[in-house]
N, C-alpha and C positions, 0 to 999 in steps of 0.2 A: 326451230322457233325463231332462231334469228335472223335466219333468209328470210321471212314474211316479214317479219317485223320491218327490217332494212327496204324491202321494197315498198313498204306501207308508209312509208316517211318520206312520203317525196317535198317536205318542206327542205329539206337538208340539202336537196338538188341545186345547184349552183345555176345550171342553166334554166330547170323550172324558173328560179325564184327573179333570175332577168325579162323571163318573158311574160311575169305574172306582173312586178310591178314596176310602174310608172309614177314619172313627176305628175302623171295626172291622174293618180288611180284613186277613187275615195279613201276618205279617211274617217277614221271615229276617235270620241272624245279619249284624251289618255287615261286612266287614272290620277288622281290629284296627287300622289305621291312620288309618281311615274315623272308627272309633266313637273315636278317643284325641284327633280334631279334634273331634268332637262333644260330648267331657266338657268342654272349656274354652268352650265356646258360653255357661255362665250359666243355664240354664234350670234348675228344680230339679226339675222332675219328667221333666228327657228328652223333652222334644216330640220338639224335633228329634228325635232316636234312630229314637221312634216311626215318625215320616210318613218319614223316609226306608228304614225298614225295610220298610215297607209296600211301598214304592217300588220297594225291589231285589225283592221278592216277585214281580212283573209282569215280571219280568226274567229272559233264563236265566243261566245259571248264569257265576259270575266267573270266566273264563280267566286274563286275568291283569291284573296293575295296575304301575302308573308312578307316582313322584311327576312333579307338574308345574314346571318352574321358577318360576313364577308362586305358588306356594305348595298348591295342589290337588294332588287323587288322580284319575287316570285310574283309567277299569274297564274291560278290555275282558274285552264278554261270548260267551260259545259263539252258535252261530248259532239263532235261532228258527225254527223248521221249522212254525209257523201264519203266520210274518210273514216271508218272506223279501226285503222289502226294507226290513228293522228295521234300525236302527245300530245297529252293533256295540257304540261308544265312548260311554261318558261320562264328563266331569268334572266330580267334586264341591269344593266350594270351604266350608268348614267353618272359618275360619282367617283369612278377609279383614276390613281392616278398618271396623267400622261396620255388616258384615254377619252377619246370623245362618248358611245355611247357604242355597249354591245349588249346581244342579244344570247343565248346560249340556250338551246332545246335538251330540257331536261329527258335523260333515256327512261325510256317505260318500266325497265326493271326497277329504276326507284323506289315507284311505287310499291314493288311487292316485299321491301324493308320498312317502313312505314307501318307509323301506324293505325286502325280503325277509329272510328274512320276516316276516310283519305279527305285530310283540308291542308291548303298552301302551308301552315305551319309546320302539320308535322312532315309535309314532301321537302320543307326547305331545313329542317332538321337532320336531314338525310348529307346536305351537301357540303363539301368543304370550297374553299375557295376556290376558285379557277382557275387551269393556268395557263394563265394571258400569257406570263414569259414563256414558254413556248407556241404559243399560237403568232403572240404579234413581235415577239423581242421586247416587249417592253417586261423589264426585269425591276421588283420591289426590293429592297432591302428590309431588313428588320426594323430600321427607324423610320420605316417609310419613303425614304426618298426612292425614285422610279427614274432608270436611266435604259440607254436603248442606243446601240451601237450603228453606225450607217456607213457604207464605205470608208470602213477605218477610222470614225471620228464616235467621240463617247458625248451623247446627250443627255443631259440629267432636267428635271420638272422640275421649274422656280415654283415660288409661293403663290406666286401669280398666275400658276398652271402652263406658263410657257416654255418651250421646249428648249434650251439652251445649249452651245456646245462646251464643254469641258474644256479646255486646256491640259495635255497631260506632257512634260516634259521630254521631249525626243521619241513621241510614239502616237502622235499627231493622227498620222497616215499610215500606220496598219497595225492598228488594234482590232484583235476579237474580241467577240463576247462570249464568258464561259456560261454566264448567268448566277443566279441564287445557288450559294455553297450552303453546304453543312450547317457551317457557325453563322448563319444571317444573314453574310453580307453578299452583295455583287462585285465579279471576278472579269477581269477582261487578261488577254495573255498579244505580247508580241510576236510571239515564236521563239522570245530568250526570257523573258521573263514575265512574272505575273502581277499584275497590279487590282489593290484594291477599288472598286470606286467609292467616294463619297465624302463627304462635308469633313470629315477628320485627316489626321496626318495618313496618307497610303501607302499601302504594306508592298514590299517587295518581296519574291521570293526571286533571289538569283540564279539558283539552280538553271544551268542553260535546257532545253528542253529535249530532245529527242528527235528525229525527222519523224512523224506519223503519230506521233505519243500524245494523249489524252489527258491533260491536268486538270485535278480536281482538289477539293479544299474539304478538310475534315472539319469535325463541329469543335475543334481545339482550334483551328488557325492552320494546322499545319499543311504543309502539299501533301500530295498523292499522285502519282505520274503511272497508267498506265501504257506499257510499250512491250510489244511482241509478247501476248499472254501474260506478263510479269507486271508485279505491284512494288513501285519504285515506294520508297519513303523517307525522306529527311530526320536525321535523329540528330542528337548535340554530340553522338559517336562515329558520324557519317552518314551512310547510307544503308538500307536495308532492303533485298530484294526476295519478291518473296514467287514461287509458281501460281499461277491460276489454273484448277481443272474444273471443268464445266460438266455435271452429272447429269445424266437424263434418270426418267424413272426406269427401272430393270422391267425388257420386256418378257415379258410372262411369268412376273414375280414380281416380288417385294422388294424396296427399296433401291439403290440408284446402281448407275454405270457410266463409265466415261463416254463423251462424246466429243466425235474431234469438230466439233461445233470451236470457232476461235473467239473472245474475247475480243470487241470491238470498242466497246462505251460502258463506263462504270459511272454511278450515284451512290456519293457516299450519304447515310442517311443523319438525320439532325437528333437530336438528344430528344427522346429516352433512346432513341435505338441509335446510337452514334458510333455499334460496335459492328455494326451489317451495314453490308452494302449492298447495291441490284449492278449486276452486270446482265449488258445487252450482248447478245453473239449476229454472227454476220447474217442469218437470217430471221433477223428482227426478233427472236425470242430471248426472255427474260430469265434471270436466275437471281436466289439472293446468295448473298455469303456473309458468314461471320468473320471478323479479321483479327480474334482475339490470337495470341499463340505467336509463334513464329514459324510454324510447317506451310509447307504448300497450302496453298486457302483453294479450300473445296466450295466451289458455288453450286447447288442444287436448281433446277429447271423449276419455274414454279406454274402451278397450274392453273389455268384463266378461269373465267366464267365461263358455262356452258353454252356452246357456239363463240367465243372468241377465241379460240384456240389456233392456231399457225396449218393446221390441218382444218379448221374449216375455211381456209383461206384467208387469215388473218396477221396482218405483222406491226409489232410495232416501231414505229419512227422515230420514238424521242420518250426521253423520259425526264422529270424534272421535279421541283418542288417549288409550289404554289405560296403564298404570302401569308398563310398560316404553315406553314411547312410540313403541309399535304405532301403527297407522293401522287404524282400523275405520270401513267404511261399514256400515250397518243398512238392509237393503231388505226390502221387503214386497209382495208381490203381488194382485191382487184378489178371492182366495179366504182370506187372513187368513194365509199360510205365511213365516213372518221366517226370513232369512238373513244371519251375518254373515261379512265378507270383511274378511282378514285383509294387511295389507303390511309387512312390517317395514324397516329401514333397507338391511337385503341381497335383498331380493326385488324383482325388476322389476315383477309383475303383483301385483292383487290375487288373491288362492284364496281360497276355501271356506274356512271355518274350523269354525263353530258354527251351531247354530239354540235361538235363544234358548230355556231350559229354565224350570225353574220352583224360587221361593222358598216354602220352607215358612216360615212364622210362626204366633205368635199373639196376640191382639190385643194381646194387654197386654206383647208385647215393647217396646214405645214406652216404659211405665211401668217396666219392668225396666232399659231402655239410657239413659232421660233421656228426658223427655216431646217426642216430634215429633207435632204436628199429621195424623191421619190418616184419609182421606176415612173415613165411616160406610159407604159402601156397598162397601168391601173388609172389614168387618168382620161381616159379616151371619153368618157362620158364626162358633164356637169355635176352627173347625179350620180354616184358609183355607190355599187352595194359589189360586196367583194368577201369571199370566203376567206374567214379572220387566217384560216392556216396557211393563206398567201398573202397574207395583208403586207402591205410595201410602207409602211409609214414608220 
C-alpha cells in the first residue's frame, strides 16, 4: 500500500517540483486567509504571494480550509482526476516564527483517522504541530522565542521578526544546536558544556562531555548524557550510570529478546510521559524505554505503521519534539520519499502525519530577517524552492 502511494505523490519530488515551476508559471487567487498571513511575511514585492500562487495553480481547486491550532491554514482540495493518488490536504504555515512561509503535504493515512465526513476541520484536528526544528533548525522554545544555530553562532527572532545573533560568552564560534529539551527550552552544547538559550539568566551544566556522547535535557532541568550504550545522569550524590538493552520482538513468539542493535540517539520525552524515553539504534530504528528504577533500562523496538517499517525499506533520521511537544520521527526510504510520524501525549502509536513540503524564499531574505550564513549552492537561483529537509537558512 505504501509503495503506490509513495509513487502516486510525485508533488513531494524535489526535481519534479523545479521542472514544474517557474517565475513565470500561472498563478491563481490565494485564499483571503492564506494571502492576510502572507502580507505580514516583510517581503516588499510579495515573493511569497507569488511562488505560492503559482503553487495552488497545480492544484485543484480549494474545497475547503481549517485553521490549524499550530497557527497554519489547511486546504483541502477537490480530487484530481490525472493524479488520483494526489493528497488531497495541505498546510500552509505563513505565520511561524523565524520562518518565511511553508508548505507541508498532509500524508493520505490522515484521512483514514478522521472523521465522517472528511472536511479541512476534522483532517486539521488530526495534526499536531510541525517539526520545523528538525526540518529547518529553526528551534521554538516554550515562551516562544525561535533560535537556529549557523556555523557555530546562536540566532534568536526579535519582535521585529528579524534574525539576530546572540552573543554567548567564550563559545561564539562552536556552538551546536541540541534543540527543543524535555522541560521547554532550547539547548545548544560546546563539546564541554551546555547552555540554555533564551531571554532569561542561562543554565549551565558543567559536566565536561564525553568524546562521541549525546546530551540531552529531562523535563526537570536535569542532563542526561548518553555514551557507549550507557545513561549517564547528574544527581546532588554524583553521578549515576545506568546499562541500555535494546529488545526486538521474540522471533516466533511472544514478547521481546536482545538485540545487539547499539544505542546511537536518545529523546527524553516531555511531561505527562517525562518517565520514557525513544532511543534510536544505528540502523535508524526506534525503541521506547522507561527510566524509572535504577537497573539496566530495557528499551523495547516499537512497531511502525504498516509499510513504514525498516524491513519495507524505511529508516529514521531524527527524532524531535515539535512546539506543542509533539513527538516526531523523520524517516526516509531508499528512493528519497520523507515521512513524518506524529505522537502526541494522548496517542498510543505513532501515525502518519506529514511529507515534508517545500520552503519558498529568496536569497536576500537572510539580509531582510538579520544576516544568517547561507550555503551558496541553495542560492544559484533568484527564485529557489528547496526541500525544507535541506533547507540552508
Amino acid at each position: 500500500m505504501l509503495s503506490q502511494t509513495s509513487l502516486g505523490i510525485t508533488r513531494s519530488n524535489p526535481q519534479e517540483m523545479k521542472q514544474n515551476i517557474s517565475c513565470s508559471a500561472p498563478e491563481t487567487p490565494l485564499p483571503p486567509n492564506l494571502a492576510a498571513g502572507l502580507r505580514g511575511s516583510g517581503l516588499p514585492d510579495n515573493e511569497a504571494s507569488h511562488s505560492i500562487s503559482a503553487w495552488l495553480a497545480r492544484r485543484p481547486e480549494v474545497q475547503d480550509e481549517s485553521g490549524l491550532a499550530s497557527g497554519g491554514l489547511l486546504l483541502r482540495y477537490g480530487p484530481d482526476r490525472n493524479e488520483t493518488m494526489a493528497p488531497r490536504n495541505e498546510a500552509f504555515f505563513t505565520q511561524t516564527s523565524g520562518l518565511l512561509a511553508a508548505v507541508m503535504t498532509v500524508h493520505p493515512q490522515v484521512e483514514q483517522r478522521a472523521r465522517m465526513p472528511l472536511t479541512a476541520g476534522h483532517i486539521a484536528s488530526q495534526l499536531a504541530a510541525p517539526p520545523f526544528g528538525l526540518l529547518t533548525g529553526i528551534w521554538q522554545a516554550a515562551d516562544g522565542n525561535a533560535f537556529i544555530e549557523r556555523n557555530g553562532h546562536l540566532h534568536q527572532v526579535t519582535e521585529e521578526g528579524h534574525w539576530m545573533p546572540v552573543p554567548v560568552g567564550g563559545h561564539d564560534a562552536s556552538l551546536r544546536m541540541i534543540g527543543r529539551q524535555a522541560d521547554g527550552n532550547v539547548y545548544l552544547h560546546d563539546g564541554k558544556r551546555i547552555l540554555r538559550a533564551g531571554n532569561g539568566p542561562a543554565a549551565f551544566h558543567s559536566t565536561r562531555l564525553p568524546a562521541g556522547a549525546i546530551a540531552r535535557i529531562d523535563a526537570t532541568g536535569a542532563l542526561r548524557i548518553l555514551h557507549k550504550g550507557q545513561l549517564m545522569t547528574a544527581t546532588n550524590h554524583g553521578q549515576t550510570v545506568r546499562d541500555i538493552s535494546l529488545l526486538r520482538p521474540a522471533k516466533g513468539g511472544t514478547g521481546f529478546e536482545p538485540t545487539p542493535a547499539r544505542p546511537i540517539d536518545l529523546l527524553l520525552l516531555p511531561h505527562p510521559n517525562s518517565a520514557a524515553a525513544l532511543v534510536l539504534d544505528e540502523k535508524g530504528r526506534a525503541y521506547q524505554a522507561e527510566l524509572g528504577g535504577q537497573e539496566a533500562i530495557e528499551a523495547r523496538r516499537l512497531t511502525l505503521p504498516e509499510g513504514m517499517g525498516h524491513e519495507e525499506g524505511w529508516v529514521i533520521t531524527s527524532m524531535g519534539l515539535s512546539s506543542d511537544n509533539a513527538v516526531h520521527l523523520l524517516l526516509e526510504n531508499g528512493e528519497g520519499h520523507r515521512v513524518a510520524l506524529q505522537k502526541t501525549s494522548d496517542q498510543i502509536e505513532f501515525q502518519p502525519a506529514s511529507q515534508p513540503g517545500w520552503l519558498t524564499i529568496r536569497c536576500y531574505l537572510s539580509k531582510l530577517r538579520g544576516y544568517i550564513p547561507m550555503p551558496m549552492r541553495q542560492c544559484s537561483r533568484a527564485h529557489c524552492l528547496m526541500d525544507m529537509h535541506n533547507l540552508g537558512i
